[in-house]
C-alpha positions as CSV (number, residue, x, y, z in Angstrom):
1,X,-102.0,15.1,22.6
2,X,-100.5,11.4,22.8
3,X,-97.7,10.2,25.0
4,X,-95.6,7.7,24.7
5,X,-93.3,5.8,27.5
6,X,-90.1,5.0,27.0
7,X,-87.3,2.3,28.3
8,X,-83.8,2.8,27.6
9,X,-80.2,1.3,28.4
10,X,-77.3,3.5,29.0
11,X,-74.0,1.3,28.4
12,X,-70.5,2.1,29.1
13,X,-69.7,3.7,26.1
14,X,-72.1,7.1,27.6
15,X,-71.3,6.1,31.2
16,X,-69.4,9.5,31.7
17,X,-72.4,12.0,30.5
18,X,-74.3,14.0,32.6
19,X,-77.7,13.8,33.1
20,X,-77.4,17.4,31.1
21,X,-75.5,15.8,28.1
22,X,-77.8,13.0,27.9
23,X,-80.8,15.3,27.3
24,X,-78.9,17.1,25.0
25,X,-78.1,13.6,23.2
26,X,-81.8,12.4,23.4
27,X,-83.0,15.8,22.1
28,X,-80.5,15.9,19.1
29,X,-82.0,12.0,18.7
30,X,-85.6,13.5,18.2
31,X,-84.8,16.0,15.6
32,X,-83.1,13.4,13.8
33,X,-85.9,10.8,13.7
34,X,-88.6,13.4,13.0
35,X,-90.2,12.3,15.5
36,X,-93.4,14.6,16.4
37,X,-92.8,15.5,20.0
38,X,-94.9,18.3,21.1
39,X,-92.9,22.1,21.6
40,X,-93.2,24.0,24.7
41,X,-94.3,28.2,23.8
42,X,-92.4,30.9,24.7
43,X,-88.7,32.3,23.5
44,X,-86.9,28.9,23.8
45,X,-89.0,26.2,22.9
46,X,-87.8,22.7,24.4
47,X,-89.2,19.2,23.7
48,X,-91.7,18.3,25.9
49,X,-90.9,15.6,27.8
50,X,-90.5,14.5,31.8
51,X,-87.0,12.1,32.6
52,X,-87.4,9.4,35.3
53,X,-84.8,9.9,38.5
54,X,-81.0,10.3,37.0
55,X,-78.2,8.4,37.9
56,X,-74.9,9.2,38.8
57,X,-72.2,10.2,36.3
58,X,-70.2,6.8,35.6
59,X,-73.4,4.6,36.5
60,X,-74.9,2.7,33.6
61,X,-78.4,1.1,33.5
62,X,-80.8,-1.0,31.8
63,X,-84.2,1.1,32.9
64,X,-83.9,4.8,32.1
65,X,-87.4,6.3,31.4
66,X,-88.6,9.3,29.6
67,X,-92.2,10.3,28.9
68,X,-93.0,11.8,25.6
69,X,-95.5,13.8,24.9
70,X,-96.6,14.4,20.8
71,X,-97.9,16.7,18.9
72,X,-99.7,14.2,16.1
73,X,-99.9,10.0,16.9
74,X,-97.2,7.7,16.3
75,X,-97.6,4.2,16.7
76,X,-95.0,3.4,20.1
77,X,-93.0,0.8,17.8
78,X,-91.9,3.4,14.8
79,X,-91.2,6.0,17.9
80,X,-88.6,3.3,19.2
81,X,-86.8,2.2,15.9
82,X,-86.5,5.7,14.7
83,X,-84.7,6.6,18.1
84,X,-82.7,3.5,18.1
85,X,-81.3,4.5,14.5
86,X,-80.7,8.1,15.2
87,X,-79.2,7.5,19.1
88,X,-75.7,7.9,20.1
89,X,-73.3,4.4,20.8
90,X,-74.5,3.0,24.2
91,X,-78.0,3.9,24.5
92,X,-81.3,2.0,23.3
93,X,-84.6,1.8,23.6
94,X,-85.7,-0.8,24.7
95,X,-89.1,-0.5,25.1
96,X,-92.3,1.7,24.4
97,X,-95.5,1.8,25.2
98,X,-98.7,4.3,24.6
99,X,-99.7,6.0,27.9
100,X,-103.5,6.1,28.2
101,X,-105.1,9.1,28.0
102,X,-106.1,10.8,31.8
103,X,-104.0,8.8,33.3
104,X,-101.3,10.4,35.5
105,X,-97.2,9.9,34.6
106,X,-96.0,6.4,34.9
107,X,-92.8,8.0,36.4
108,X,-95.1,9.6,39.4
109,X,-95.3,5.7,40.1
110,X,-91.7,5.0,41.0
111,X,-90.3,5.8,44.3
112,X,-87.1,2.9,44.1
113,X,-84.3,2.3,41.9
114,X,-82.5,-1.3,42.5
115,X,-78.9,-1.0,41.3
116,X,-76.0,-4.1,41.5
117,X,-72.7,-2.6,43.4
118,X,-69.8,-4.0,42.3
119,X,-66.7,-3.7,45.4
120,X,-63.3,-4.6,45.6
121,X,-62.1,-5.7,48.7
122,X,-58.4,-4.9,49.6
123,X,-56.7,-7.7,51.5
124,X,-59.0,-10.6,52.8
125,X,-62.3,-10.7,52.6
126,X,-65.5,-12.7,53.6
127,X,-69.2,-12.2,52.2
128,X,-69.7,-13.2,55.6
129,X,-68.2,-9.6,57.1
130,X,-69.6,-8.0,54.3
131,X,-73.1,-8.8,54.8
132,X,-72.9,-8.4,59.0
133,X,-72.0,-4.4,57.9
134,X,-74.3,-4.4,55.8
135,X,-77.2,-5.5,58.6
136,X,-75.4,-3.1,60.9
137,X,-76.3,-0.3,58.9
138,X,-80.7,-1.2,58.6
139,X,-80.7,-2.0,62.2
140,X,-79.0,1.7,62.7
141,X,-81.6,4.2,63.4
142,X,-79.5,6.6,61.7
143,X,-77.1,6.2,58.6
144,X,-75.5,9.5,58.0
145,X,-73.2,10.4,55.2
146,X,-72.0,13.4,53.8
147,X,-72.5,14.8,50.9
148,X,-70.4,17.7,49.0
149,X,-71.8,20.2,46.4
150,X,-70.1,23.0,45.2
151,X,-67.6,23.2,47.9
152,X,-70.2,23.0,50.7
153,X,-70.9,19.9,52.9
154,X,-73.6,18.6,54.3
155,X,-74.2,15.5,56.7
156,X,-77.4,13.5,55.6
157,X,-79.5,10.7,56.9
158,X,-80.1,8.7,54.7
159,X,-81.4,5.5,56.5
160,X,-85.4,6.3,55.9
161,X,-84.4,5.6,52.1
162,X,-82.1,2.2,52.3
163,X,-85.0,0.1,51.6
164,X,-82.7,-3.4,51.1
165,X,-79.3,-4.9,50.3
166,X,-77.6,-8.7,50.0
167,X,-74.8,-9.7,48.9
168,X,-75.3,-12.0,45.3
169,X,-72.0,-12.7,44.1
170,X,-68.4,-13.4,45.3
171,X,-65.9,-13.4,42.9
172,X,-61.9,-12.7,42.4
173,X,-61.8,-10.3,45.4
174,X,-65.5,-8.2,43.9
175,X,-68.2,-8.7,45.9
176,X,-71.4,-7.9,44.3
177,X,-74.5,-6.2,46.1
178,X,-78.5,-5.7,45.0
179,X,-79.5,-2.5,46.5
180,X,-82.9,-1.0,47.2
181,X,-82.7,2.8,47.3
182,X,-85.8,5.0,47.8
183,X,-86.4,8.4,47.1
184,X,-89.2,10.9,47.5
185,X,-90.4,14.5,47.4
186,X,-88.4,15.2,50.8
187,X,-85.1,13.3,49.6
188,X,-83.5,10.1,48.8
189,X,-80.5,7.9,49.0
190,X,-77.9,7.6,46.0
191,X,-75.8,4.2,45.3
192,X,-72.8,6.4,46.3
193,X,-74.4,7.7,49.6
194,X,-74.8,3.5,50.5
195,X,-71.4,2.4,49.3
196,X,-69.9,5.7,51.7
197,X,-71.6,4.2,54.9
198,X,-70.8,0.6,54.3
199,X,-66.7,1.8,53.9
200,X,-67.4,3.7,57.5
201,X,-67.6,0.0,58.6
202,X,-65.4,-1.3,56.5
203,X,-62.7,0.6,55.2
204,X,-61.2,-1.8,52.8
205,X,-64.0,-1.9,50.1
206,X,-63.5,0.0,47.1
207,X,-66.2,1.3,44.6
208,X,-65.6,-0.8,41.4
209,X,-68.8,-0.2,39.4
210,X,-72.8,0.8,39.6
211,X,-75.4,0.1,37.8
212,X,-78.9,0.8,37.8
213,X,-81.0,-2.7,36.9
214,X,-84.9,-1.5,37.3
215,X,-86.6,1.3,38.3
216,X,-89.7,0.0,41.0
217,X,-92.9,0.8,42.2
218,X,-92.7,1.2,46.2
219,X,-96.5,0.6,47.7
């Protein structure tokens, strides 16, 4: 068995999929570039292959990562242009690489995501005010948010998880954020989750765009 590492970029054009739909995509991709991907046994054999944290419905990204494992060898390179002809408008592979063999996942490796946080701010507006919230909330010893799934809700803390944030542009009323989010086997922090606290403090930023720029390592 080989494995094979993949990069991608979802643009806006697949912004709306799920993480569901995107699988579904990625698998129709496969069968379409004949590539040799290794089958799971049983009634309803699937691909087998291991996706890196998902993002949000209507976030994009440029560091999506999916771990391929294959039935006979392909050289990484043909793995990448046969995807990149067979995939949908709006994602790529960008990159792929062999994973050695006994060595665990890469994606066990990545406990961060850094995304860029586009807001609008209604009315006037400093970077100034935005970034004083913004230390308000990492010297908090508690962030809470809440979070609704199917009709439930549930307060959260998410402050063990907000790893860093600064403001990097001002522009035309949007002010631009780089986030550090963390996640691990107990939980996590979404961009969402960080954009809800910061309008607790202030309540005239709008959400305006996410997207996901690298997926990191956190020692």
């Amino acid at each position: 068995m080989s494995r094979v590492l993949l990069k991608l970029s979802k643009g806006d054009e697949v912004r709306y999929l799920s993480h569901l739909d995107f699988v579904r995509a990625f698998e129709l991709a496969l069968r379409r570039a004949e590539i040799p991907v290794e089958y799971s046994q049983g009634f309803n054999p699937r691909p087998k292959m291991s996706f890196g944290a998902a993002i949000g419905v209507g976030v994009t990204s440029d560091d999506e990562r999916i771990v391929l494992e294959l039935a006979s060898p392909m050289p990484p390179y043909e793995v990448k242009e046969r995807l990149n002809f067979s995939l949908p408008g709006g994602i790529r592979v960008l990159d792929a690489e062999a994973v050695p063999e006994g060595v665990r996942s890469p994606l066990s490796e990545v406990r961060a995501s850094r995304f860029r946080v586009d807001l609008a701010c209604d009315g006037s507006c400093d970077p100034s005010e935005v970034e004083e919230a913004v230390r308000g909330l990492f010297e908090s010893d508690e962030v809470i948010v809440t979070r609704t799934q199917k009709d439930k809700t549930k307060d959260v803390n998410i402050r063990p998880h907000l790893l860093s944030a600064r403001v990097v542009e001002f522009d035309a009323g949007t002010i631009s954020l780089e986030v550090d989010l963390g996640f691990s086997d107990s939980g996590g922090a979404m961009p969402r989750d960080f954009v809800q606290a910061l309008q607790r403090r202030m309540a005239n930023l709008s959400l305006k765009r996410i997207h996901r720029m690298q997926q990191i390592t956190v020692l």
